[in-house]
N, CA, C and O atoms as a GROMACS GRO file, in nm:
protein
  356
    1UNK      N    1  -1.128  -1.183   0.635
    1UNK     CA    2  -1.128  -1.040   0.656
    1UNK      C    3  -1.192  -0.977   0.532
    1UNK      O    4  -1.169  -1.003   0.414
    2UNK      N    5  -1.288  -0.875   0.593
    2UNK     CA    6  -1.361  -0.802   0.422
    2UNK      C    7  -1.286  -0.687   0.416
    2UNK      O    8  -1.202  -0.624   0.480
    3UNK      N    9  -1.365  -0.684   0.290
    3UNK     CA   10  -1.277  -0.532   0.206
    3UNK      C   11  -1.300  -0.440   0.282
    3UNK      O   12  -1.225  -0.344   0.260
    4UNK      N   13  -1.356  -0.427   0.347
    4UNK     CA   14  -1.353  -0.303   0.426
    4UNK      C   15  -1.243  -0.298   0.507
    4UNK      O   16  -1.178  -0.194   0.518
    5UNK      N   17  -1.214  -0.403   0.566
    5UNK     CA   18  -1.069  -0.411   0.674
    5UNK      C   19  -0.951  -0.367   0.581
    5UNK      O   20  -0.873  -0.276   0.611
    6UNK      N   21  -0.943  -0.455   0.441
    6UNK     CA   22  -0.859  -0.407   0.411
    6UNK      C   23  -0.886  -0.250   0.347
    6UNK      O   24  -0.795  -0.256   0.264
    7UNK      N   25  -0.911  -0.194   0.338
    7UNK     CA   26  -0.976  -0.067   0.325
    7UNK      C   27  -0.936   0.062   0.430
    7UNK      O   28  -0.932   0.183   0.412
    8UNK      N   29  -0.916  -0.006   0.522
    8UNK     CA   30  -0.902   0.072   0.648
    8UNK      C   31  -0.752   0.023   0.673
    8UNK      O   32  -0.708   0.102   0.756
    9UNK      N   33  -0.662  -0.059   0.645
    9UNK     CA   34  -0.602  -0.126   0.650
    9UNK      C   35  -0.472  -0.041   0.554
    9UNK      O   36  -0.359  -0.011   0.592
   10UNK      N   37  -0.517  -0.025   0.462
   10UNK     CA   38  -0.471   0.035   0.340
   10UNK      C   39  -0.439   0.189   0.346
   10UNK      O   40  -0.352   0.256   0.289
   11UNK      N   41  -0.572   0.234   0.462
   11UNK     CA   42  -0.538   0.434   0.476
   11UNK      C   43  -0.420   0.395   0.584
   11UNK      O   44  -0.317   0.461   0.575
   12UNK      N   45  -0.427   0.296   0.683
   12UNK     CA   46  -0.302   0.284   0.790
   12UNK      C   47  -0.188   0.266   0.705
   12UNK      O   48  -0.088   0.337   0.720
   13UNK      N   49  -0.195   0.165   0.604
   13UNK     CA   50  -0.065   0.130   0.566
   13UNK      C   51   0.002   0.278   0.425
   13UNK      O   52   0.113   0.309   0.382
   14UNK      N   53  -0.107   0.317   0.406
   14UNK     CA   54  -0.020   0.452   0.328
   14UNK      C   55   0.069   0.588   0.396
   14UNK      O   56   0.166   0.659   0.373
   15UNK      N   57  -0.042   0.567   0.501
   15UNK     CA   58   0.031   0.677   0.628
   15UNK      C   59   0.192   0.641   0.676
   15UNK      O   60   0.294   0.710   0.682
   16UNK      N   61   0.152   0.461   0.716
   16UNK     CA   62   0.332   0.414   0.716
   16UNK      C   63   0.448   0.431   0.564
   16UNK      O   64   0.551   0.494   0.541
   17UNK      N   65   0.370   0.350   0.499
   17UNK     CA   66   0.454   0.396   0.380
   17UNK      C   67   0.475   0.523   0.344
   17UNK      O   68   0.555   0.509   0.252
   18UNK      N   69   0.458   0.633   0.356
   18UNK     CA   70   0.430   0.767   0.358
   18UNK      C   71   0.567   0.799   0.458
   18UNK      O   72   0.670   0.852   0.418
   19UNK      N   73   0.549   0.766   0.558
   19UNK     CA   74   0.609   0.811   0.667
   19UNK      C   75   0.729   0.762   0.662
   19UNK      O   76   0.809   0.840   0.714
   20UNK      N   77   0.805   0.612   0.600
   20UNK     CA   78   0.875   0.550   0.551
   20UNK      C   79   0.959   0.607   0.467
   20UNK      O   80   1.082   0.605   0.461
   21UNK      N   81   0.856   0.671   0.383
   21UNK     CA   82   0.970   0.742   0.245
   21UNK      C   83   0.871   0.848   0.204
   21UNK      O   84   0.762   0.863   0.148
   22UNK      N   85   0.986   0.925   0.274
   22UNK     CA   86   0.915   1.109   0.303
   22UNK      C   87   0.989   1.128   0.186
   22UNK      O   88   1.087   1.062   0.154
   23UNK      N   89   0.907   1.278   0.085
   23UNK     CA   90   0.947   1.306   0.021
   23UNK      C   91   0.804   1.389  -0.055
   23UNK      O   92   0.694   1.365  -0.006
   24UNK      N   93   0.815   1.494  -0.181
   24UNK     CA   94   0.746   1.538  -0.188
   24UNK      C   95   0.628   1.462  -0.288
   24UNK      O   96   0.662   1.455  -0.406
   25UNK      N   97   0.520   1.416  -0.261
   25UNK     CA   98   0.442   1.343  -0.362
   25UNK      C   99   0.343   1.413  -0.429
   25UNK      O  100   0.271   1.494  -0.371
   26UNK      N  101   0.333   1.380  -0.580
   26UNK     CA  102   0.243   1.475  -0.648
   26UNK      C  103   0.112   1.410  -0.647
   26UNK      O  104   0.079   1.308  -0.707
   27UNK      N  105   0.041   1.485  -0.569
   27UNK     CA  106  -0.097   1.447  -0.524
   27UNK      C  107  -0.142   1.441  -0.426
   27UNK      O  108  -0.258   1.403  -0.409
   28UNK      N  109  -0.036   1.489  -0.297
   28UNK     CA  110  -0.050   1.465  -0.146
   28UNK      C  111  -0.130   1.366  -0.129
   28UNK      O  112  -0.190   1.278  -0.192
   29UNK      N  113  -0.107   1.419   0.015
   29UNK     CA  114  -0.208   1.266   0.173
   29UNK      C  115  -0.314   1.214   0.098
   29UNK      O  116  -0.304   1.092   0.088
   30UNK      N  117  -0.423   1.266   0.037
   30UNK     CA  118  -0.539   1.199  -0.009
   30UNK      C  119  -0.466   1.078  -0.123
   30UNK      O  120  -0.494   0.959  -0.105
   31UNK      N  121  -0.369   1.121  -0.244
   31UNK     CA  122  -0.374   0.996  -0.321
   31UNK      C  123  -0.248   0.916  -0.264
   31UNK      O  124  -0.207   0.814  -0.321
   32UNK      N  125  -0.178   0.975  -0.130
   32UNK     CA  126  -0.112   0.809  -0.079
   32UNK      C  127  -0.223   0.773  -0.036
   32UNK      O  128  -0.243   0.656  -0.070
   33UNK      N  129  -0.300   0.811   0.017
   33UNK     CA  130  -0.378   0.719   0.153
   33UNK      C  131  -0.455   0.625   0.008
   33UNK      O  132  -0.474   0.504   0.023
   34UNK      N  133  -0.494   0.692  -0.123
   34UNK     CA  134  -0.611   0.585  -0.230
   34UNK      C  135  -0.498   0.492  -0.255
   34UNK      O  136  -0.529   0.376  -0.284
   35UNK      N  137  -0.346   0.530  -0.248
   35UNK     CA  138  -0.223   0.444  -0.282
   35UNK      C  139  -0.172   0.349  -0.214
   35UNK      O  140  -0.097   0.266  -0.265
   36UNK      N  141  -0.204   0.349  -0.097
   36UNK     CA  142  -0.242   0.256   0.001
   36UNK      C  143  -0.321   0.180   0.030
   36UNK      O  144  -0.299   0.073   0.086
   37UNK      N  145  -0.450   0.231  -0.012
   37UNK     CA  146  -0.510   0.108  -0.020
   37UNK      C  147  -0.561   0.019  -0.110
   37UNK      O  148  -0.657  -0.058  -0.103
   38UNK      N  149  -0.428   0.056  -0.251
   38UNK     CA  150  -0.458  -0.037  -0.367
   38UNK      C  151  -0.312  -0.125  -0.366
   38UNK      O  152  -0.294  -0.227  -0.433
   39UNK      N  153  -0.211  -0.063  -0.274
   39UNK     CA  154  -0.145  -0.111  -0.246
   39UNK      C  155  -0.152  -0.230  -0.144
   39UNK      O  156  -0.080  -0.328  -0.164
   40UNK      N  157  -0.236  -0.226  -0.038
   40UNK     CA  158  -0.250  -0.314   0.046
   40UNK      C  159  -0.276  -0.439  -0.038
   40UNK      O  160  -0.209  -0.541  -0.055
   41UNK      N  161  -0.435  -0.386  -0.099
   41UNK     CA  162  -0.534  -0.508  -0.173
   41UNK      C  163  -0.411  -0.582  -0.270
   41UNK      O  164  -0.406  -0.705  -0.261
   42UNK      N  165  -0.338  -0.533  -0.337
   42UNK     CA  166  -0.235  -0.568  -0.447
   42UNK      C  167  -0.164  -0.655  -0.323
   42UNK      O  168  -0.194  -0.774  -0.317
   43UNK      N  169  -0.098  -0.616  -0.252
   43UNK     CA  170   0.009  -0.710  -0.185
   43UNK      C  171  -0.056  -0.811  -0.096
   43UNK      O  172   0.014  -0.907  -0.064
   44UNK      N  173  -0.207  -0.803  -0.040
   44UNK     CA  174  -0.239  -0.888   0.027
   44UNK      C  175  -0.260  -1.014  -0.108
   44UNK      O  176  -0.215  -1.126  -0.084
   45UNK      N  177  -0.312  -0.994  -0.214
   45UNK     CA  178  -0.326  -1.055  -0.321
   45UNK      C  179  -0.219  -1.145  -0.379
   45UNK      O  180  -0.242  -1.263  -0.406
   46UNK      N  181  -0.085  -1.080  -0.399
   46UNK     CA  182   0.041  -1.128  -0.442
   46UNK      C  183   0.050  -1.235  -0.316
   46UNK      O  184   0.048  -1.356  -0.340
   47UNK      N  185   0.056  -1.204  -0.233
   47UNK     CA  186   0.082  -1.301  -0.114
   47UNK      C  187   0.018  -1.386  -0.123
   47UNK      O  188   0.095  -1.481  -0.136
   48UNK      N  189  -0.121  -1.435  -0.127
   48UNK     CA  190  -0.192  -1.498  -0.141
   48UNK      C  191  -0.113  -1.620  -0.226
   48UNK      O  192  -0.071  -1.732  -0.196
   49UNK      N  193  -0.116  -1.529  -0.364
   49UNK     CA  194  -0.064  -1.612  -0.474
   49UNK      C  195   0.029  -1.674  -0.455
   49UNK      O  196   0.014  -1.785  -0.405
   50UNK      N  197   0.170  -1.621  -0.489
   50UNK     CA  198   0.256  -1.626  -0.538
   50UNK      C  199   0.347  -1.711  -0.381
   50UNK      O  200   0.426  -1.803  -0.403
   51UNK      N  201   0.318  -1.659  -0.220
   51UNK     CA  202   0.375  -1.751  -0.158
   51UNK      C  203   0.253  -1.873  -0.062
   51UNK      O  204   0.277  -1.936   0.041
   52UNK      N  205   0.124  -1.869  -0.146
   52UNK     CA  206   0.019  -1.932  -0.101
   52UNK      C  207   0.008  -1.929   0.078
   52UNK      O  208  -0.005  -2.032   0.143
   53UNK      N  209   0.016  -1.763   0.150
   53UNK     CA  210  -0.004  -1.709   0.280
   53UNK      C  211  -0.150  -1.678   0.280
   53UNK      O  212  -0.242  -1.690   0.198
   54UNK      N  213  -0.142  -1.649   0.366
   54UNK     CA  214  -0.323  -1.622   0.411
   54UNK      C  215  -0.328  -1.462   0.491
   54UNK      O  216  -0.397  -1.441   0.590
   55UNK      N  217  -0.264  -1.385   0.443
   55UNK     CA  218  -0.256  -1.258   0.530
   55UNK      C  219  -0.438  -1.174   0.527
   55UNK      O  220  -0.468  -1.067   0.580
   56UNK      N  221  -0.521  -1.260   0.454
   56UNK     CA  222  -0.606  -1.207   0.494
   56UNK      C  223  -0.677  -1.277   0.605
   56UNK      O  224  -0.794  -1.241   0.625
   57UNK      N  225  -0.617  -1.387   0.696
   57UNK     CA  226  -0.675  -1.429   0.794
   57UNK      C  227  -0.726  -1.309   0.930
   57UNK      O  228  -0.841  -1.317   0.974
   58UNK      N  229  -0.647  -1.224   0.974
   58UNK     CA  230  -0.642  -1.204   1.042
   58UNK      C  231  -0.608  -1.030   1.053
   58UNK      O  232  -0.500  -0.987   1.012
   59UNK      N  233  -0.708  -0.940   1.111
   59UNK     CA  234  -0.653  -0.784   1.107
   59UNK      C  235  -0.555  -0.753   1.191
   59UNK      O  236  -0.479  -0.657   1.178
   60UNK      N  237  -0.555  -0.854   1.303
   60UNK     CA  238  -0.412  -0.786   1.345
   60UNK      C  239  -0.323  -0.849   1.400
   60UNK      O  240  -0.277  -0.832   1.512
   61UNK      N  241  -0.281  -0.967   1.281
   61UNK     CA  242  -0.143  -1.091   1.228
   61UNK      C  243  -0.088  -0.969   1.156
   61UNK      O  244  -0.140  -0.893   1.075
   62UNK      N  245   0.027  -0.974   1.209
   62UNK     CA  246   0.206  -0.921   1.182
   62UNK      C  247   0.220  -0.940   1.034
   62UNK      O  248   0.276  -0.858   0.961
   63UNK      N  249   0.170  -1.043   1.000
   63UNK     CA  250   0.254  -1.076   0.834
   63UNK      C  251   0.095  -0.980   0.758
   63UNK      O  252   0.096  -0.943   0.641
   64UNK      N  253   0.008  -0.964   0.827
   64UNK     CA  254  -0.116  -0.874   0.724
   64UNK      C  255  -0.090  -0.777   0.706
   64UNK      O  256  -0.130  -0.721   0.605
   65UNK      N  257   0.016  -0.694   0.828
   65UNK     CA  258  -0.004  -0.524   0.838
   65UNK      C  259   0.134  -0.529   0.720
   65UNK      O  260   0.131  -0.457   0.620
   66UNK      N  261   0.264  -0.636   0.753
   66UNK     CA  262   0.381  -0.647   0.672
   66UNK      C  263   0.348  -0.614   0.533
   66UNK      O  264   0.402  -0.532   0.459
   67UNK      N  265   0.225  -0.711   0.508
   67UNK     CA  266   0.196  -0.761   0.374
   67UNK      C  267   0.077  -0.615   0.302
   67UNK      O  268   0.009  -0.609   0.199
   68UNK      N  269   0.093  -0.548   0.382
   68UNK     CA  270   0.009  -0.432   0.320
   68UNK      C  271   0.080  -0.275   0.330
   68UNK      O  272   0.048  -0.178   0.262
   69UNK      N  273   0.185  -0.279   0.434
   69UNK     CA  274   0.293  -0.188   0.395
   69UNK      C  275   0.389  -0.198   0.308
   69UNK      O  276   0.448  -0.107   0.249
   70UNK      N  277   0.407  -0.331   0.300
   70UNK     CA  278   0.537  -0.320   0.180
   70UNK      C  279   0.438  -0.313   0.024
   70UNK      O  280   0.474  -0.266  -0.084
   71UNK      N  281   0.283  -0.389   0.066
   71UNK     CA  282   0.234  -0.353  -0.085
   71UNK      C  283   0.202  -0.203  -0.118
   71UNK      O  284   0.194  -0.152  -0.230
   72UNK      N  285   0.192  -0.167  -0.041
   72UNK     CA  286   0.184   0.045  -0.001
   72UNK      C  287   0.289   0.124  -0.038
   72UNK      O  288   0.280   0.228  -0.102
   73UNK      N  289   0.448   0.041   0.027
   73UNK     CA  290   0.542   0.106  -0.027
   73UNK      C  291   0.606   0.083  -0.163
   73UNK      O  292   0.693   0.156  -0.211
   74UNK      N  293   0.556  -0.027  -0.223
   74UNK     CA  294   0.568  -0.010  -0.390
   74UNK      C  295   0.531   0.018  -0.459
   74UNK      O  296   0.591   0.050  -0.562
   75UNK      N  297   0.361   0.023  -0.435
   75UNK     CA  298   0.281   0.082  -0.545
   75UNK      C  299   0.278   0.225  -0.535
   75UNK      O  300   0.214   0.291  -0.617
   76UNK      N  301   0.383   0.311  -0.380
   76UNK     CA  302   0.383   0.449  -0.386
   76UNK      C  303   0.483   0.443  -0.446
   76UNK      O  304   0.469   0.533  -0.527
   77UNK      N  305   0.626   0.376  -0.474
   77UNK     CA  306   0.683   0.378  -0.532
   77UNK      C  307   0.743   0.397  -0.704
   77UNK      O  308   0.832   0.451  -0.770
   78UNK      N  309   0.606   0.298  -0.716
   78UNK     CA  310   0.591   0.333  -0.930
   78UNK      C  311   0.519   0.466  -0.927
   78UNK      O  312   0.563   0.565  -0.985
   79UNK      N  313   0.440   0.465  -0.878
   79UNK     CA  314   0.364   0.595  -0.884
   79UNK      C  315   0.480   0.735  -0.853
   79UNK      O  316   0.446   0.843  -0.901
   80UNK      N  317   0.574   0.732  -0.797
   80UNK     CA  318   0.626   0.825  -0.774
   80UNK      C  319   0.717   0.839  -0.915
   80UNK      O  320   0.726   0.936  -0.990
   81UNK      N  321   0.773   0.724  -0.924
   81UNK     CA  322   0.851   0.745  -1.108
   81UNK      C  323   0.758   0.796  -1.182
   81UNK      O  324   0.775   0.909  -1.228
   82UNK      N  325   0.610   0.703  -1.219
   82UNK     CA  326   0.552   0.768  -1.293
   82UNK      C  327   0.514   0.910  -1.317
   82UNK      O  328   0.526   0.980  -1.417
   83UNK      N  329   0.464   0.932  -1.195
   83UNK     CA  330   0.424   1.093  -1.221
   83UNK      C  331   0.563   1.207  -1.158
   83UNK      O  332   0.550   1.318  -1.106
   84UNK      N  333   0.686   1.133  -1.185
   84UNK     CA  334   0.768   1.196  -1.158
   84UNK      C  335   0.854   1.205  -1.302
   84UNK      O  336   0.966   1.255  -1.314
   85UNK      N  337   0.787   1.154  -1.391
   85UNK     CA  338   0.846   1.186  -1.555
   85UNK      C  339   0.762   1.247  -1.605
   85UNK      O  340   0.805   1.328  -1.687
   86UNK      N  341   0.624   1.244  -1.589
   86UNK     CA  342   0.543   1.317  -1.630
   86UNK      C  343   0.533   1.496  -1.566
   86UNK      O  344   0.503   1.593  -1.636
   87UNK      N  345   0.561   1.499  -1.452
   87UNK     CA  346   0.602   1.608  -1.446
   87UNK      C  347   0.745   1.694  -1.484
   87UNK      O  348   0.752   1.816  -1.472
   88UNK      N  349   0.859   1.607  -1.533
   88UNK     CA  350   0.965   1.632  -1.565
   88UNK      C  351   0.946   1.721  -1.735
   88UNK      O  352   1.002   1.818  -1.786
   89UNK      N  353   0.884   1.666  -1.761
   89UNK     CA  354   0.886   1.731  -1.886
   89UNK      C  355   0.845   1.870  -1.943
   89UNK      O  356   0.861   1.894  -2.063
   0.00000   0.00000   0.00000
């Protein structure tokens, strides 16, 4: 699968993660959806690695879309601490 899939892959999976854990984000829809899809690339990556999966076989295998929402919903996750201390101050 090319970067482009995951690319496209990544605006789907920020919209879920988004939709997952509503709340107010500093930077709206445009930087989940860029957060998504550095999130995807990041978690399709970790997967790769770390449990030697192949979620980039396939655009639409269950463990690819898994493996790019949960990487969506963490990397919206730091990002939300981060620029949630930075605006605290």
């Amino acid at each position: 699968m090319g970067i482009i899939a995951w690319i496209i892959l990544g605006l789907i999976g920020g919209a879920i993660g988004k939709a997952l854990l509503p709340g107010d984000d500093p930077g709206g829809i445009v930087v989940t959806m860029i957060i998504g899809v550095v999130g995807a690339i990041l978690g399709g990556f970790l997967a790769s690695v770390l449990f030697n999966a192949e979620p980039m076989d396939e655009f639409f295998d269950i463990s690819t879309w898994i493996t790019a929402i949960v990487g969506s919903i963490v990397v919206l996750l730091i990002y939300r601490a981060v620029a949630g201390r930075r605006t605290a101050r």
